[in-house]
C-alpha positions as CSV (number, residue, x, y, z in Angstrom):
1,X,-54.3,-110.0,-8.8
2,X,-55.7,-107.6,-6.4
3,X,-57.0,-107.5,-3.1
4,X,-60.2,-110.0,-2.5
5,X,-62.6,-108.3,-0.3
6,X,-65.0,-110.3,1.6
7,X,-67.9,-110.2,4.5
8,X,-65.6,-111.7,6.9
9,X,-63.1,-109.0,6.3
10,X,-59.9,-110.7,7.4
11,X,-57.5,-109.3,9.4
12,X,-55.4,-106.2,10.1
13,X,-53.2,-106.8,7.0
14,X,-56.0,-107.4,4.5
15,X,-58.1,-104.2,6.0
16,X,-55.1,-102.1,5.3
17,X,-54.5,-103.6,1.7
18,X,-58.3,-103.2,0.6
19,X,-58.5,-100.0,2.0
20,X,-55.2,-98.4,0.6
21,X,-56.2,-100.1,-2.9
22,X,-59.4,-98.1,-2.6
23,X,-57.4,-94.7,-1.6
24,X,-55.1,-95.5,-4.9
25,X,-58.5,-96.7,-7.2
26,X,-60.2,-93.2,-5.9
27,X,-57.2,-91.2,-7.5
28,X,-56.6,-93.4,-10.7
29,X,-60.2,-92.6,-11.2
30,X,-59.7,-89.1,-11.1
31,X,-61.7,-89.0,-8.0
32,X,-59.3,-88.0,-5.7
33,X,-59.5,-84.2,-4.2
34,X,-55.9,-83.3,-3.3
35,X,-54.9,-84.3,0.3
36,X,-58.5,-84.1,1.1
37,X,-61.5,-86.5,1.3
38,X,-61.4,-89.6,3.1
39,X,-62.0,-93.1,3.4
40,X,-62.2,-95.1,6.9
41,X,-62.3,-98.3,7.6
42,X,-63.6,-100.3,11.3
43,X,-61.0,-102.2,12.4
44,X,-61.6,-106.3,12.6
45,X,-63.3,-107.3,16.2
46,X,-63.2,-103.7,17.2
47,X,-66.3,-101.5,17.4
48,X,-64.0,-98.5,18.9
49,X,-61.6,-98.0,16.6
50,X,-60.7,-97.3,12.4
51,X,-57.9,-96.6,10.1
52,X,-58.2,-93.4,7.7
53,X,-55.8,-91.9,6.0
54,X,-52.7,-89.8,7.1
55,X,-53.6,-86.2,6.7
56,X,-50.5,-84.4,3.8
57,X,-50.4,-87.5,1.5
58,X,-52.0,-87.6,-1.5
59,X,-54.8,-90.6,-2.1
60,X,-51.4,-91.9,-5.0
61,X,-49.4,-92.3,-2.0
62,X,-51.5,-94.0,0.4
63,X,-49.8,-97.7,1.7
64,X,-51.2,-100.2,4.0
65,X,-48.4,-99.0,6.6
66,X,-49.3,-95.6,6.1
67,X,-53.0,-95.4,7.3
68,X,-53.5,-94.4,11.0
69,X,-54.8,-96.2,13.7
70,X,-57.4,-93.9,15.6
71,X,-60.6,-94.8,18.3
72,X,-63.5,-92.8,18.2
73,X,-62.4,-90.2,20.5
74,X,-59.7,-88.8,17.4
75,X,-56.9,-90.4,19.4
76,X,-54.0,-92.6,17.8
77,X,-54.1,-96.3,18.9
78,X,-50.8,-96.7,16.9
79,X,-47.7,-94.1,16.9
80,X,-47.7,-92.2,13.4
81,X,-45.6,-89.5,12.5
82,X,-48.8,-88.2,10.5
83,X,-52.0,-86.0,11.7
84,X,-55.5,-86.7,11.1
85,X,-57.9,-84.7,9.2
86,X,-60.1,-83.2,11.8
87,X,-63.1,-83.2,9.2
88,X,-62.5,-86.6,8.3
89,X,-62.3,-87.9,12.2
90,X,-66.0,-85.8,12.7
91,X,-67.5,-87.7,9.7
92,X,-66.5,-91.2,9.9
93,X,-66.4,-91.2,13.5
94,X,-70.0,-90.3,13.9
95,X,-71.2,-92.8,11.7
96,X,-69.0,-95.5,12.5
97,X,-70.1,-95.3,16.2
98,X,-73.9,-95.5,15.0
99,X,-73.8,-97.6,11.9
100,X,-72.9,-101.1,13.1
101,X,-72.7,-101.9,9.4
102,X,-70.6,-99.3,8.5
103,X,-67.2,-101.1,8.0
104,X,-66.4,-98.4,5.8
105,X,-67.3,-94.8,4.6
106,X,-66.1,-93.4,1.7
107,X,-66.1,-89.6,1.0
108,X,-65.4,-87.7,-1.9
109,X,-65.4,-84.4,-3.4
110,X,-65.9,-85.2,-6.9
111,X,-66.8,-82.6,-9.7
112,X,-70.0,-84.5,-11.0
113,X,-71.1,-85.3,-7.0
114,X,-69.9,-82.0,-5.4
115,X,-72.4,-80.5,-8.7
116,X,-75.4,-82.5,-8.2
117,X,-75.3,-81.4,-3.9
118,X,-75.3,-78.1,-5.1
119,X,-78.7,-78.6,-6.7
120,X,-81.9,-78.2,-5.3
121,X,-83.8,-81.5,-6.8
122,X,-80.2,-83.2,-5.6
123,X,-80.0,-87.1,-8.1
124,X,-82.7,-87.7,-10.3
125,X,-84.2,-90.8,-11.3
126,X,-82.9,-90.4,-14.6
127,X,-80.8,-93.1,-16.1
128,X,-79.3,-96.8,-15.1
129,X,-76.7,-96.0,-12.7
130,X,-79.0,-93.5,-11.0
131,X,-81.7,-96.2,-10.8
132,X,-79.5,-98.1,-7.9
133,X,-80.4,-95.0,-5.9
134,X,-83.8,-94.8,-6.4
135,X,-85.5,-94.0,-2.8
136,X,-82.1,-94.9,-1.0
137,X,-80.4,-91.9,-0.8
138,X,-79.8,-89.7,2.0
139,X,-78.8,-85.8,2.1
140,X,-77.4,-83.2,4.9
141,X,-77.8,-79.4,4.7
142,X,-74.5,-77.8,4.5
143,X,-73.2,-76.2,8.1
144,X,-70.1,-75.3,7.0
145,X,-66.9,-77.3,6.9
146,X,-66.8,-80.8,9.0
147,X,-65.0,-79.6,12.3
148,X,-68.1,-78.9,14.7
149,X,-68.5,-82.3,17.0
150,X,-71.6,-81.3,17.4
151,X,-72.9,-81.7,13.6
152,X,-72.2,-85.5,14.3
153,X,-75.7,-86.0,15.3
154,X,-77.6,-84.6,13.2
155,X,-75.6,-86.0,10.3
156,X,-76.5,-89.5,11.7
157,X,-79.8,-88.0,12.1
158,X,-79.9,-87.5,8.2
159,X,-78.1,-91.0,7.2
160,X,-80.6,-92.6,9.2
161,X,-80.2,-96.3,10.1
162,X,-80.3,-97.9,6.7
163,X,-79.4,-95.9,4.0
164,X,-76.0,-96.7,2.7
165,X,-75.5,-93.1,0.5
166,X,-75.5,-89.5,1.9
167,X,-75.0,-86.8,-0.6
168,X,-73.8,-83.7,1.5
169,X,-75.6,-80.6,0.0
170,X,-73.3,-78.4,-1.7
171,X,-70.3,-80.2,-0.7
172,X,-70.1,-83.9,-2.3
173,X,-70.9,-87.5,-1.6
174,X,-71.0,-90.8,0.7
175,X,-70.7,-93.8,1.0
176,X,-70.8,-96.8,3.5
177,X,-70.0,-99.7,2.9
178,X,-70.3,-103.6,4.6
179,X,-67.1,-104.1,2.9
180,X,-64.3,-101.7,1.3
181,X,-65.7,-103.3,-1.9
182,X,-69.0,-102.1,-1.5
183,X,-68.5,-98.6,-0.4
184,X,-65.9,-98.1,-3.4
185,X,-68.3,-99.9,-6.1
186,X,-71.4,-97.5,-4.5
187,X,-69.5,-94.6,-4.9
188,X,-68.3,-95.1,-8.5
189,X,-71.8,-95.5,-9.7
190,X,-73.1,-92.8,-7.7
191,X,-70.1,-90.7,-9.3
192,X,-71.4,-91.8,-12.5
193,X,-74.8,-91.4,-11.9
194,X,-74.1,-87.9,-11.0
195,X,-72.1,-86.8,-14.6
196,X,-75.1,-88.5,-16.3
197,X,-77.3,-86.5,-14.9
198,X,-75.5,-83.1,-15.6
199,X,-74.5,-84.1,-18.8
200,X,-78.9,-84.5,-19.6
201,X,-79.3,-81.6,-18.3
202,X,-76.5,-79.7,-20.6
203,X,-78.0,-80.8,-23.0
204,X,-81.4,-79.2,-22.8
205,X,-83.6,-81.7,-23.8
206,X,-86.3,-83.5,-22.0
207,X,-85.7,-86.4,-19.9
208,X,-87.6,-89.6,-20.8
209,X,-89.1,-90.5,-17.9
210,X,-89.4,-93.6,-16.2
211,X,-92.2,-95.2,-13.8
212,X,-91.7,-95.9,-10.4
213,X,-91.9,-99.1,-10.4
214,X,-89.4,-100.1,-13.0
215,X,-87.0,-97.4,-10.7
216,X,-88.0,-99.6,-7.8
217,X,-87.4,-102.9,-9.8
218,X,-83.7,-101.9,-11.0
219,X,-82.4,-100.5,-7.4
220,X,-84.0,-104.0,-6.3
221,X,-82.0,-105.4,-9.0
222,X,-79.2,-104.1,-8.0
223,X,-79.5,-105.2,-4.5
224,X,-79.3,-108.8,-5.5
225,X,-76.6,-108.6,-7.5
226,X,-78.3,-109.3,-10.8
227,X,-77.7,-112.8,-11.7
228,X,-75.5,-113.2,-8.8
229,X,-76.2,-115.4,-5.9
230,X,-75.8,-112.1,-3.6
231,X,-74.8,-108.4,-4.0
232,X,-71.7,-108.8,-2.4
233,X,-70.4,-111.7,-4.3
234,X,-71.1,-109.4,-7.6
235,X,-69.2,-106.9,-5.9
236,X,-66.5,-108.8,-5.3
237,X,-66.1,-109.9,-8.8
238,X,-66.1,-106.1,-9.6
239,X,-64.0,-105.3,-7.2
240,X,-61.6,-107.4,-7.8
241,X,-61.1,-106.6,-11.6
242,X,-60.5,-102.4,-10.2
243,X,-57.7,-104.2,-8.6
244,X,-56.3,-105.7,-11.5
245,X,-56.4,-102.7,-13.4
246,X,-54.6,-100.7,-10.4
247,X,-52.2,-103.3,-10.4
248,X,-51.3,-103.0,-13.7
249,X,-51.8,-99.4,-14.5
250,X,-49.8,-98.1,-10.9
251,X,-48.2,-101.0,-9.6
252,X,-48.9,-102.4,-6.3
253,X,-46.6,-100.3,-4.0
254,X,-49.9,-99.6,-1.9
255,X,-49.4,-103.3,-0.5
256,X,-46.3,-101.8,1.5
């Protein structure tokens, strides 16, 4: 059995197992982007300070011990013999600083995400997945890559203070999450929604469309969890079966 995310997020221990499962889930996916790409998440009872991962590993190596201990300001809490990506401390440090609900951001460079930034009209409404989105999605104009401090504000600018997706233009996709659960299950179905979408518009033919309301109905849907009592207990469910399957397909070394 895997990891059992939860609203309460538990402690130290648990933070590091969820959030290594998710760095192992993102590259069993095939999500993964080298030693690049991040995911963070807020420490338990501490506003100032995250874990993301150590900058030379691949997301397949990734443990709970591994991932460093950093505040805001890019400095270690913990000793490590690792570095931190400097993109990845501009990123998740902004909006961890001004998203209280931000336990965790997820960032990927993805083939079907990193394609749909690149173009103009960005997601369309134009299947199931994508439907979650509808309305509640977020985008920043390129600037270059992540190093300039300064970009911090106006990519919180862009997020704003409710959205929990951001799709970078021409670069790729994120995620934040009230739990490591959510951020990982948002981004798979944005990553999905995204390869639907090109693969409509390989295709050549016309979309059918749908209204706005039904759009508006299904992200609402979604929200609730379906026939769940809440989102996040669906979630968890979901969650929870990922970490089966990582157990069983790559073992749960991640744990360490």
């Amino acid at each position: 059995m895997g990891t059992n995310d939860t609203v309460g997020h538990g402690d130290e221990r648990q933070t590091r197992e969820d959030l290594a499962a998710a760095y192992r889930l993102i590259a069993l996916l095939g999500m993964d982007d080298g030693i690049y790409t991040h995911i963070s998440a807020r420490m338990p009872g501490s506003h100032e300070q995250f874990l993301i991962n150590p900058f030379g590993l691949l997301f397949r190596e990734v443990t709970a011990s591994s991932l460093v201990r950093i505040n805001l300001a890019g400095e270690l809490v913990t000793p490590s013999d690792y570095e931190v990506n400097p993109a990845g401390f501009t990123i998740h440090s902004a909006i961890h600083a001004a998203r209280p609900d931000a336990y965790c951001v997820m960032h990927t460079h993805t083939i079907g995400g990193v394609a749909v930034s690149s173009l103009d009209e960005g997601l369309q409404p134009c299947n199931q997945w994508a439907f979650q989105f509808y309305n509640r999605v977020a985008y920043h104009d390129f600037e270059g890559l992540a190093l300039d401090l300064d970009e911090r504000q106006r990519l919180i600018t862009s997020l704003g203070s409710e959205k929990r997706c951001l799709i970078l233009r021409n670069h790729g996709l994120l995620t934040i999450g009230r739990t490591v659960a959510e951020a990982f299950i948002l981004m798979h179905n944005l990553e999905r929604a995204c390869r639907v979408q090109l693969a409509i518009q390989a295709s050549g033919r016309k979309v059918r469309e749908v209204a706005p309301e039904v759009c508006e109905r299904t992200a609402r849907q979604y929200e609730s969890g379906g026939s769940s009592a809440n989102q996040l207990e669906g979630i968890v469910r979901e969650w929870n079966g990922f970490c089966r399957l990582l157990d069983a397909q790559a073992g749960t070394g991640y744990r360490q």
